[in-house]
DRENDO-202050 format. One line per 10 residues: number of its first residue (from 1); their letters; for each residue x negated, y negated, z negated of N, C-alpha, C. Coordinates in pm, 1 decimal, decimal comma. Layout:
N
NUM	a	X/Y/Z/X/Y/Z/X/Y/Z ~ ...
***
This chain:
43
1	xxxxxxxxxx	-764,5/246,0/912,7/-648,1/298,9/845,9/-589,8/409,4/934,4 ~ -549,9/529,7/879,8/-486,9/649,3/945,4/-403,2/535,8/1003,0 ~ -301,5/662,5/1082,5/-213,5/627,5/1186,1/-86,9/654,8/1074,5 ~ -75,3/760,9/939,0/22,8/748,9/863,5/35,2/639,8/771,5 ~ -77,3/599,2/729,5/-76,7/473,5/629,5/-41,4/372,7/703,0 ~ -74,5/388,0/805,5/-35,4/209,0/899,5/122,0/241,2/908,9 ~ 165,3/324,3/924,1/354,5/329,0/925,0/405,4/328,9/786,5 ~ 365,4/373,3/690,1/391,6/366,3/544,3/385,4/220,0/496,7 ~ 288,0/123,7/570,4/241,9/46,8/506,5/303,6/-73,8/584,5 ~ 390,1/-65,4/734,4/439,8/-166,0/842,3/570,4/-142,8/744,0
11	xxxxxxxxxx	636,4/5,0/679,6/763,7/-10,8/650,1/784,0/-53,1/545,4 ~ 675,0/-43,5/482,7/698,5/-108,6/313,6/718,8/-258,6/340,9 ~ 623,4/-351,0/407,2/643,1/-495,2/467,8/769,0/-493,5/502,4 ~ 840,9/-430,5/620,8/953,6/-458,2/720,5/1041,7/-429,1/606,4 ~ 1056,5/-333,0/512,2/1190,8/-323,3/402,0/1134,4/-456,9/292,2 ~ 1036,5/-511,1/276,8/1042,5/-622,9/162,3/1011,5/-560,4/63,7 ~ 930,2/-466,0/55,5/870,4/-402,0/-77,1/727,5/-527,8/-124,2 ~ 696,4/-549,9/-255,0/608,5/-630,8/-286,7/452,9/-553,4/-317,2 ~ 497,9/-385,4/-352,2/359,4/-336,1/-389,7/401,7/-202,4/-314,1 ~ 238,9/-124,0/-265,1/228,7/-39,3/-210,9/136,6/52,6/-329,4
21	xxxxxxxxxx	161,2/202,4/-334,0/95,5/240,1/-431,4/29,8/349,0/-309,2 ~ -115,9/379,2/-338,5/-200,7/465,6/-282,0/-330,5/487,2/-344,2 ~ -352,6/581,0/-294,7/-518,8/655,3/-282,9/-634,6/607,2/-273,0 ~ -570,5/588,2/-143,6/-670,6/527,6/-28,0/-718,9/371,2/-80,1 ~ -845,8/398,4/-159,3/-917,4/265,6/-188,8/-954,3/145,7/-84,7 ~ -981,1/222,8/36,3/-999,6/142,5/152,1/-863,0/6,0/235,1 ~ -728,3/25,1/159,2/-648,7/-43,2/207,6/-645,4/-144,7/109,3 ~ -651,6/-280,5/186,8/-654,4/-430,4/87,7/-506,1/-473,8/99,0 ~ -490,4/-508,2/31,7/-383,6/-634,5/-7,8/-375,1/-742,8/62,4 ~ -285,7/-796,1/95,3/-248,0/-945,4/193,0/-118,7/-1017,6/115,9
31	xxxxxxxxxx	-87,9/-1098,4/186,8/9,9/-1198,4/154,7/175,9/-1170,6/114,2 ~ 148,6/-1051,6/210,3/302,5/-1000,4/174,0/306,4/-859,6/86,2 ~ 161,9/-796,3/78,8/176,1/-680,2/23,0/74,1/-647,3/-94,2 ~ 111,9/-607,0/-242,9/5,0/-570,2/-327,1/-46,3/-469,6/-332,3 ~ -143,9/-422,1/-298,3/-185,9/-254,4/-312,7/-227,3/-209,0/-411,8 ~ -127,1/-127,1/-501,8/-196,2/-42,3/-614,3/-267,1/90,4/-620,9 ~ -380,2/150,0/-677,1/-422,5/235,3/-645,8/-337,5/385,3/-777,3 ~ -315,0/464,2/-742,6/-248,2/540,9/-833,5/-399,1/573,1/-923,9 ~ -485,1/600,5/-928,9/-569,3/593,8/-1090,1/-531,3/498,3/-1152,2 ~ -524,4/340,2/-1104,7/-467,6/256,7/-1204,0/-375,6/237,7/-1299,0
41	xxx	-271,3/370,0/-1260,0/-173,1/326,4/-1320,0/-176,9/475,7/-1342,0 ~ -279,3/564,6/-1406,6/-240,5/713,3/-1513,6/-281,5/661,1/-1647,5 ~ -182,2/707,5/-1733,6/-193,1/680,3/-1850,1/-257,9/783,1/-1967,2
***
C-alpha cells in the first residue's frame, strides 16, 4: 500500500468511518473497514 493510502486509510479507521471508497483494487477490507471500489458504484 502507498504511503498515501495507508494515511487515508489509518484516518478513515481513527475518525470511525465504516467504508472506504477507492481505486486501488489491491486494498482488502478488515474488521473495522469496508472497501468499496468506485467502478462499483457508477451508474
Amino acid at each position: 500500500m502507498k504511503f498515501i493510502d495507508a494515511l487515508h486509510y489509518a484516518t478513515a479507521i481513527r475518525s470511525g468511518c465504516t467504508f472506504f471508497i477507492t481505486n486501488d483494487l489491491g486494498i482488502k477490507s478488515n474488521h473495522m473497514l469496508h472497501i468499496v471500489s468506485l467502478s462499483s458504484l457508477k451508474a
